[in-house]
C-alpha positions in Angstrom: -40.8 -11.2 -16.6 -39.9 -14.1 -18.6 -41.1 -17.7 -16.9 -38.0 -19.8 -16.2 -39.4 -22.8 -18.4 -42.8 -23.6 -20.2 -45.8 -23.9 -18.4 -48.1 -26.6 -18.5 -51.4 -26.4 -18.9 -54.8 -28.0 -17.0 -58.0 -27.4 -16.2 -59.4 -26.3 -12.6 -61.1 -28.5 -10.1 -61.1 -26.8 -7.5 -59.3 -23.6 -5.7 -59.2 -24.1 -1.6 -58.1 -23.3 1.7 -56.4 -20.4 -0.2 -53.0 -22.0 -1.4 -53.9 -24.7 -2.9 -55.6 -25.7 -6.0 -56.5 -29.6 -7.2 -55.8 -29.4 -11.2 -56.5 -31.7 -13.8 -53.1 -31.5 -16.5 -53.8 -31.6 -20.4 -50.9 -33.5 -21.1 -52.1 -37.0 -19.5 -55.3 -36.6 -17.2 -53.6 -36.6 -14.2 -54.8 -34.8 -11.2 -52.0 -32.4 -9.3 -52.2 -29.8 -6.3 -50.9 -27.0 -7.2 -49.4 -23.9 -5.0 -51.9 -20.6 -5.4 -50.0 -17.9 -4.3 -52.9 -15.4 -4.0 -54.7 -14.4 -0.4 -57.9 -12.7 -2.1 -60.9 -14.5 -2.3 -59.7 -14.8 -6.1 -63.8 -13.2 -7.0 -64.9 -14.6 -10.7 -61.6 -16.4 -11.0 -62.0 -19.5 -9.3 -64.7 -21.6 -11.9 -64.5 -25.3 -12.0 -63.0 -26.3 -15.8 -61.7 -23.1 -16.3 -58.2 -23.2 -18.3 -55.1 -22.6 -15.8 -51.5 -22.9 -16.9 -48.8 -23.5 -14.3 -45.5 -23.8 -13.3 -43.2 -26.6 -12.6 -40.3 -26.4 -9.7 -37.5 -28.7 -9.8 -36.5 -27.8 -5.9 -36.7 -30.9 -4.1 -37.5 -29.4 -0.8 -40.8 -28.3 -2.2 -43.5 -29.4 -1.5 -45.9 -28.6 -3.8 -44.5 -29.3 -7.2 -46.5 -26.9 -8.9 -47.4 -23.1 -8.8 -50.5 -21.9 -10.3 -49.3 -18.7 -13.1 -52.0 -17.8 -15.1 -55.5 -19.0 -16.2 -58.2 -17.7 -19.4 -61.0 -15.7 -18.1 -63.5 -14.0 -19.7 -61.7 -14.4 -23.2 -58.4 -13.3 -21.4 -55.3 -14.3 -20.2 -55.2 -13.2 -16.3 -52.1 -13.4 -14.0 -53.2 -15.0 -11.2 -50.2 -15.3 -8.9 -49.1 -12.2 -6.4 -45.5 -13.3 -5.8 -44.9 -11.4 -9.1 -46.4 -7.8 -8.8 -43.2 -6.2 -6.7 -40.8 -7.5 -9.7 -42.7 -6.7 -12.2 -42.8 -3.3 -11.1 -39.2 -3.5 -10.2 -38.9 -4.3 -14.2 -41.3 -1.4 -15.6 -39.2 1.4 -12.9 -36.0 0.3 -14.8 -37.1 0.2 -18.1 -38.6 3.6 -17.7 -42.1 2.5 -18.7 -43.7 4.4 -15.4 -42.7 8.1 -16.6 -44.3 9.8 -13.2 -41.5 7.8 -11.3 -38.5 8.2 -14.0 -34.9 9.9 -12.4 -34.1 7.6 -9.4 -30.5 7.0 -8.8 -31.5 3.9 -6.6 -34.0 1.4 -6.1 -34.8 -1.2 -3.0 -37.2 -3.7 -2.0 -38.6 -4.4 1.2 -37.1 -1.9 3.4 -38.4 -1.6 6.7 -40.3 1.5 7.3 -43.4 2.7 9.3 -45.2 0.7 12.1 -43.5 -2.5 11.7 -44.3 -2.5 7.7 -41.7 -3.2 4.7 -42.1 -0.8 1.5 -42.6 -2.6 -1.4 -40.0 -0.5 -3.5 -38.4 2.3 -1.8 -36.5 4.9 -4.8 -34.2 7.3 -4.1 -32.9 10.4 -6.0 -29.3 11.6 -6.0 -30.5 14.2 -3.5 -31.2 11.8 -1.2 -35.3 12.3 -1.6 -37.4 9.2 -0.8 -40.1 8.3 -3.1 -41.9 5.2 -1.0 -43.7 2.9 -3.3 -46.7 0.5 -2.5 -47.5 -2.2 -4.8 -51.2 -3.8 -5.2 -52.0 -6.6 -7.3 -55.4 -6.1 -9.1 -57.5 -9.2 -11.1 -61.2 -8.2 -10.5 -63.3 -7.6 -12.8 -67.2 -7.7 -12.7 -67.8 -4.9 -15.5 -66.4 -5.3 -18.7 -62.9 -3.4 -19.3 -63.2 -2.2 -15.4 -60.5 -3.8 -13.0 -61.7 -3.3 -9.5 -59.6 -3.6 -5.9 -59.9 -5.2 -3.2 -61.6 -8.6 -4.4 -61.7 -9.3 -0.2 -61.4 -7.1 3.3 -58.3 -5.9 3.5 -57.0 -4.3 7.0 -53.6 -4.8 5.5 -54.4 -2.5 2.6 -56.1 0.2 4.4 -52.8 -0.2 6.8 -50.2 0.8 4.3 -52.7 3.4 2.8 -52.1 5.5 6.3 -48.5 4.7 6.4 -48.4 6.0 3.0 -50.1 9.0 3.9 -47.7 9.1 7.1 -44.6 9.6 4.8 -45.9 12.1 3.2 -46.4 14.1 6.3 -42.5 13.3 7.0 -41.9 14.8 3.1 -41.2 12.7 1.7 -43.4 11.4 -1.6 -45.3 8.0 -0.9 -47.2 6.4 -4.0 -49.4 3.5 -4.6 -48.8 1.3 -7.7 -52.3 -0.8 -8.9 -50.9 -3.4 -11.1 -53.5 -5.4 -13.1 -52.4 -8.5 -14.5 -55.3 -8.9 -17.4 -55.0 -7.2 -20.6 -58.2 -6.7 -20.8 -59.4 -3.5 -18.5 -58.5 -0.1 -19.9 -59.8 1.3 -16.7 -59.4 0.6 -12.7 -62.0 1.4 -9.6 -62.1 0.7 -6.1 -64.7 -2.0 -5.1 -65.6 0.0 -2.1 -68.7 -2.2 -1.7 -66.1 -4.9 -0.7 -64.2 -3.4 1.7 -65.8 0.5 2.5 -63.3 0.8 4.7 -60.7 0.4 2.3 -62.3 2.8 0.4 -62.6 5.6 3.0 -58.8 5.0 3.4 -58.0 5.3 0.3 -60.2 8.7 0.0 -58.1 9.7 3.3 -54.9 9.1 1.6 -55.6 11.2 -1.5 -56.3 14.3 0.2 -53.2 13.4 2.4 -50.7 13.2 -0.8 -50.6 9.9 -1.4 -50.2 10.0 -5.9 -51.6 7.1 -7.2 -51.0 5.0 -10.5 -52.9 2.0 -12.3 -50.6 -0.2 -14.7 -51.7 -3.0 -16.9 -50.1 -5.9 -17.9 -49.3 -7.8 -21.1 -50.0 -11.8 -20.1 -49.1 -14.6 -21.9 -48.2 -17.7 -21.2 -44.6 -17.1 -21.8 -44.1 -14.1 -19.3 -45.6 -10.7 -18.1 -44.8 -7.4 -18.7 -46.3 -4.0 -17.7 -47.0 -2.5 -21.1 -49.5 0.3 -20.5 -51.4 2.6 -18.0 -54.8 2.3 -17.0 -57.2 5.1 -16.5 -58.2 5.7 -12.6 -62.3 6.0 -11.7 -61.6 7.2 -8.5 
């Protein structure tokens, strides 16, 4: 995923309210709200001065001007905003770079399924077989070369987890996609002293069928690509 233009770059005053976040731009001081499109609590990523780079709409009807992409932490370059994960793996799928999910004939987003849910990516073989696909962005990281999920509570999470689990009792083959956008974990965990009941859903999901898959991504400040897996210490 390529950004449409060049980003511009700022440094952090402030992340609140959850969307939005006050940013002060390199280019002449000036002080802008920008969209954050991320509902975590955004854990070790949210430091006064650190270096953000965002993204500039030209839609009129918007109103926020700005959309927070990507900001430097701990040495790295972390994606930051979760509108992206479900094309990025969209991108990955089709360019074969996830081998355990190679041989669809077909691929769609957001199709309704379960108890009033939408699967991220739903595949489909020339068979007909269903291969239901969750997507979770991932950008904790409180150990060095560790990414870690969930960063808040998440009821939603521990949701899909069981309708996961519930496709797989239908036969069909349900998998969950961690996607961490920072370059630097080799590795991925669950933060289960964040959410334990995430993590006991998680556990319950396993055993169920559910196959699970950590991918990391490549971030720079001209786009993001998947570009390698990440061992699971689960």
């Amino acid at each position: 995923m390529k950004f449409a233009a060049p980003l511009v770059s700022g440094r952090l005053v402030k992340r609140y309210k959850r969307f939005l976040a006050d940013v002060i731009l390199d280019e002449d001081g000036s002080e802008v709200t920008a969209h954050c499109a991320n509902p975590g609590s955004m854990l070790g990523l949210k430091e006064p001065g650190s270096r953000v780079w965002l993204s500039i709409s030209n839609n009129p009807k918007r109103k926020l001007k700005y959309s927070w992409e990507v900001m430097e932490a701990d040495g790295a370059l972390v994606g930051i905003n979760t509108a992206h994960p479900n094309g990025l793996v969209e991108e990955a799928l089709q360019a074969g770079k996830i081998p355990e999910l190679a041989g669809f004939a077909s691929l769609r987003r957001e199709v309704k399924y379960g108890k009033n849910s939408r699967i991220d990516i739903l595949l489909e073989a020339d068979d007909g077989a269903k291969t239901y696909v969750e997507v979770k962005n991932v950008h904790l990281m409180r150990e060095a070369g560790l990414a870690e999920f969930p960063d808040s509570v998440t009821a939603r999470g521990a949701k899909h987890l069981a309708e996961l689990s519930d496709m797989v009792a239908e036969g069909h083959r349900a998998v969950m996609v961690f996607l961490v956008q920072r370059p630097d974990c080799t590795q991925m965990s669950l933060a289960s002293d964040i959410d334990a009941n995430y993590a006991a859903a998680f556990a319950s999901a396993r055993v169920a069928g559910v196959e699970v898959y950590a991918i990391g991504c490549d971030v720079t400040v001209e786009g993001i690509e998947v570009d390698k897996a990440v061992a699971l210490r689960v």
